[in-house]
Every structure is written in structure tokens, then in C-alpha cells.
Backbone as CSV, one residue per row, in Angstrom:
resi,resn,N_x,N_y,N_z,CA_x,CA_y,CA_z,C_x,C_y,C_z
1,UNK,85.092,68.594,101.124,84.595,68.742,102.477,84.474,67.367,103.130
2,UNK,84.116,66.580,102.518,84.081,64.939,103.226,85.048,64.537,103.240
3,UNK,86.410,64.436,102.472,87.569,64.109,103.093,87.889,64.668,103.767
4,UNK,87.694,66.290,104.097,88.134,66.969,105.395,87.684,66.333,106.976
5,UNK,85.960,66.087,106.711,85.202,65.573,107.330,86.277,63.797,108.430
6,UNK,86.514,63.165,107.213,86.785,61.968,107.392,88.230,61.729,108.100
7,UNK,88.951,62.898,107.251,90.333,62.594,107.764,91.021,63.890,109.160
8,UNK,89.764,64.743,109.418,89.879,65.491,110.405,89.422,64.593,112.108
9,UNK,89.745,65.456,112.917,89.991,65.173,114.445,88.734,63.826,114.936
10,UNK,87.355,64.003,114.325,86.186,63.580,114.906,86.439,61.962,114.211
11,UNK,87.055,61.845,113.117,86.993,60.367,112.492,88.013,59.765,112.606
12,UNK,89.162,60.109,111.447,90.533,59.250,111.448,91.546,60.151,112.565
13,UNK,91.069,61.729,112.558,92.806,62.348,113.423,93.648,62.090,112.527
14,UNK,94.005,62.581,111.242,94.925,62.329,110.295,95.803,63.592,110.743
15,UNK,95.213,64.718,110.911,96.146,65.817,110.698,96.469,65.853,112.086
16,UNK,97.970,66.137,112.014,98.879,66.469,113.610,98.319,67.557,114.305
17,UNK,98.576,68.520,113.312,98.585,69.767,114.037,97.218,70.901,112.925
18,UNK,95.918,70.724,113.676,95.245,70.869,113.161,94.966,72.909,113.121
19,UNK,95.943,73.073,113.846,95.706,74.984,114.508,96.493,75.430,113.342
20,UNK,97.593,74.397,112.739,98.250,74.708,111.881,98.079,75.173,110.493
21,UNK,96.793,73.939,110.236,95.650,73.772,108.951,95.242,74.915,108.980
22,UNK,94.657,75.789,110.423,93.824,76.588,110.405,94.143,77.800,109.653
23,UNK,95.628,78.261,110.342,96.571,78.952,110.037,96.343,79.860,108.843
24,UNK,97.013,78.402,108.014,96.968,78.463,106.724,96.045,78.198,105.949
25,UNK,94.911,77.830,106.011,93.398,78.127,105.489,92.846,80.155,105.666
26,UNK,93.501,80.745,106.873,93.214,81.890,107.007,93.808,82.482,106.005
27,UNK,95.094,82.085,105.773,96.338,83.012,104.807,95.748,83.226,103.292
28,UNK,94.973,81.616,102.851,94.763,81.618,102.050,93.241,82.271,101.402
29,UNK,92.905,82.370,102.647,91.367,83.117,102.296,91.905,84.722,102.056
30,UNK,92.841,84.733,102.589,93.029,86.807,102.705,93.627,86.628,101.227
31,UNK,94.657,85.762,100.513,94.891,85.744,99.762,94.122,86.096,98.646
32,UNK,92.939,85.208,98.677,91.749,84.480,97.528,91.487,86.618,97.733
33,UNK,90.603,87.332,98.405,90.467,88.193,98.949,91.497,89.442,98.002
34,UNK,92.780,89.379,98.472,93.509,90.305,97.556,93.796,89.816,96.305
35,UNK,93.925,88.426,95.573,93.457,88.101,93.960,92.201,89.099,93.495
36,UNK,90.878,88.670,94.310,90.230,89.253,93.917,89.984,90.463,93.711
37,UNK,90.660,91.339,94.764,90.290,92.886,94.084,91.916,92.966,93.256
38,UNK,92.386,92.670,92.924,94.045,92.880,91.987,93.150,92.157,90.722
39,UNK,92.239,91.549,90.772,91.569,91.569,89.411,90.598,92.305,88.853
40,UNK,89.827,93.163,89.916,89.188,94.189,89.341,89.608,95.167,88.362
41,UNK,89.064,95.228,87.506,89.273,96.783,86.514,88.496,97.460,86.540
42,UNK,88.923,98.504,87.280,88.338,100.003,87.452,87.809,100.648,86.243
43,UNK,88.178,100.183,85.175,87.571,100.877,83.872,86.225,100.442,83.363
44,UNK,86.118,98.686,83.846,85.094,98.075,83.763,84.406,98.340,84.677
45,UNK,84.216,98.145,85.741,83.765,99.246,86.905,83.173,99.896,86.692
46,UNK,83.828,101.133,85.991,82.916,102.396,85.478,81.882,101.698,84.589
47,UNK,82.389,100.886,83.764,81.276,100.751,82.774,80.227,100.167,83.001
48,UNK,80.214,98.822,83.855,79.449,98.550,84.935,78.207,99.342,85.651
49,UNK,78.898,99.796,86.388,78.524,100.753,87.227,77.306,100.359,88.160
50,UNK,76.322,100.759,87.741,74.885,100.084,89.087,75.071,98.430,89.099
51,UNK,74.520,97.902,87.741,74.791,96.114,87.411,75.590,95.781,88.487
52,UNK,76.949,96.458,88.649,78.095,95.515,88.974,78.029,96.028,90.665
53,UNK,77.077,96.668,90.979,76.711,97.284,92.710,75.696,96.410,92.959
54,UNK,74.831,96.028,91.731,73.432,95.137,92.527,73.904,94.137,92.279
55,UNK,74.767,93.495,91.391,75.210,91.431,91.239,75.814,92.014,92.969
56,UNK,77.210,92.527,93.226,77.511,92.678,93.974,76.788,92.361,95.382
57,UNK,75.777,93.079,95.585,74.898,93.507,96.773,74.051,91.693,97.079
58,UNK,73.419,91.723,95.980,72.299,90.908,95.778,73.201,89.188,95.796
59,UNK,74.182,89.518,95.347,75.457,88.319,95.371,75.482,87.627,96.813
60,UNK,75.644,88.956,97.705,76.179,88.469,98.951,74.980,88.574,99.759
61,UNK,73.980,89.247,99.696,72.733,89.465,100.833,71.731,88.353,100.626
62,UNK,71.738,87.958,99.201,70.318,87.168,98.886,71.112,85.611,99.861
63,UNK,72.407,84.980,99.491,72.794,83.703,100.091,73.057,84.220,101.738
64,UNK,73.576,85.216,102.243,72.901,85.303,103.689,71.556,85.431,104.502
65,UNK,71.064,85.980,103.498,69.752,85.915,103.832,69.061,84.588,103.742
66,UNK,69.086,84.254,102.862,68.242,82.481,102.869,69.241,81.694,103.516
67,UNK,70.917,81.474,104.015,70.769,81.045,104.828,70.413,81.172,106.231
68,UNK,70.054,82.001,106.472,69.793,82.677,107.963,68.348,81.756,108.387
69,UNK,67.982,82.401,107.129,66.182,81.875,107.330,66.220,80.488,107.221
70,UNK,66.850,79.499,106.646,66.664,77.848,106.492,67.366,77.736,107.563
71,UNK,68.268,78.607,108.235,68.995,77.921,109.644,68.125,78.557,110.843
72,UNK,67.925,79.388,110.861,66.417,79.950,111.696,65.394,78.880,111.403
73,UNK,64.749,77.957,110.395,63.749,77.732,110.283,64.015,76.308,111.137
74,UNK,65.913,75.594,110.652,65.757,74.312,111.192,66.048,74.702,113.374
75,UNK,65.598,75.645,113.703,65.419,75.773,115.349,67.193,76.416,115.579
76,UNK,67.587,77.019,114.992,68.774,77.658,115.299,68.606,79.173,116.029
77,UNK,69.788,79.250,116.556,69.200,80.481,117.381,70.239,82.036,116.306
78,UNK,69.852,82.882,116.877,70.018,84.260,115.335,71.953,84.360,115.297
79,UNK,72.722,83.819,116.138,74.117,83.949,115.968,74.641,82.564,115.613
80,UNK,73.839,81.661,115.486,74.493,80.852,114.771,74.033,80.114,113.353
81,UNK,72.734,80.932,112.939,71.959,81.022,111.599,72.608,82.313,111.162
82,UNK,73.359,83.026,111.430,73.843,84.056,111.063,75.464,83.589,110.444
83,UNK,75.804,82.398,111.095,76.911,82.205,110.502,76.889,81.365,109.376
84,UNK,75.890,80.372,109.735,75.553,79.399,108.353,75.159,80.261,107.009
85,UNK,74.486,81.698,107.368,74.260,82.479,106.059,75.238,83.272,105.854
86,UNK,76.346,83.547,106.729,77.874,83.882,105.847,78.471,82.992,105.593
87,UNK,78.618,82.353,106.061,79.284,80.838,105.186,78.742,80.664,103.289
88,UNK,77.569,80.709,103.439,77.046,80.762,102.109,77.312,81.779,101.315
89,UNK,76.875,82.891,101.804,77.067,84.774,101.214,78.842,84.327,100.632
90,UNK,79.515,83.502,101.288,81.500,83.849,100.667,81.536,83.069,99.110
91,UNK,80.719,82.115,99.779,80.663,81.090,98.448,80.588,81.722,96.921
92,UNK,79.811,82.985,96.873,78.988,83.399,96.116,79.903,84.582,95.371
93,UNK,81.356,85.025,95.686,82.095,85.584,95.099,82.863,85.911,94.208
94,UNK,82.820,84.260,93.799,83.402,83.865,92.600,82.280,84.355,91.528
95,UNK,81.033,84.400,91.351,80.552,84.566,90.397,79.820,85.924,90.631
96,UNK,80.148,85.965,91.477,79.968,87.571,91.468,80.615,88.263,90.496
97,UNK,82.244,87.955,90.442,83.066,87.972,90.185,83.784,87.930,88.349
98,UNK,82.999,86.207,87.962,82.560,86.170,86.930,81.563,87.209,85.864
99,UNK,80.549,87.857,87.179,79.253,88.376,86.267,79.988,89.426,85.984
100,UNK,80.822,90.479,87.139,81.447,91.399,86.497,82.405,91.707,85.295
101,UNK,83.317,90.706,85.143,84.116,90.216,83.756,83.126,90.155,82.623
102,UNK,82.176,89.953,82.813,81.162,89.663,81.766,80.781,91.039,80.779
């Protein structure tokens, strides 16, 4: 993130065509997105079953939720503390992810 920081538009302007970056940062999130369910097993799943609904649930609500509230708390207004706590809630997929393999 700090070399993004550094070598994006506000510091150096390294990248030409920055809509381009964007682009393809989107492609790759839908990507990350269909990896992830092409790795689910439905058999584990079943076996799972509630566990793998509350890591799930609790995965993604507990990091939106606290960020909402630490971005609410630092004077943010509710649509843009709402984004700082999905920003966090995506983060949190990978081990979501992990717990289910488990």
C-alpha cells in the first residue's frame, strides 16, 4: 500500500494511465471472488454446516462493524464509515476461508 501510496498520482505520478490500474485491479478482485468459491467443497460444507455459516457471518459483520464504529467514532459521517468497514469486512476472507478448510 505505501508504494502504491508513493508511486501513485498524489506523490511521484509513476503510473500513466491510472483508470487502467483500476481496470485491472477490478478483474482481479472478481477473479480472487470466483477462486474462492471454485474452492469450496460442498461436501465439507455439509460437514461444516452452522461453524462454517457463523466463521462466515461473524468473518464479515464483526470487521464491518468495528470499522464503521472507529470511523464513526474518528467524526466520519455513516456513508463513508460504512466504506472504511467494508474495506475491512473483504480483508477477512481469506481466513474465513482458511477456517473452513480446517
Amino acid at each position: 500500500i505505501l508504494v502504491g501510496v508513493i508511486l501513485g498520482p498524489h506523490v511521484v505520478d509513476f503510473v500513466p494511465f491510472p483508470s487502467a490500474l483500476k481496470s485491472i485491479g477490478e478483474v482481479g478482485l472478481c477473479l480472487h471472488a470466483l477462486e474462492a468459491g471454485l474452492m469450496v467443497d460442498v461436501e465439507m460444507l455439509e460437514i461444516v454446516g452452522a461453524r462454517g455459516l457463523a466463521v462466515g457471518f461473524v468473518g464479515s459483520a464483526a470487521p464491518l462493524g468495528l470499522g464503521l464504529l472507529v470511523a464513526l467514532a474518528w467524526g466520519a459521517k455513516l456513508t463513508p464509515a460504512f466504506v472504511v468497514g467494508a474495506c475491512t469486512a473483504t480483508m477477512s476472507t481469506g481466513i474465513a476461508l482458511n477456517v473452513l478448510k480446517a
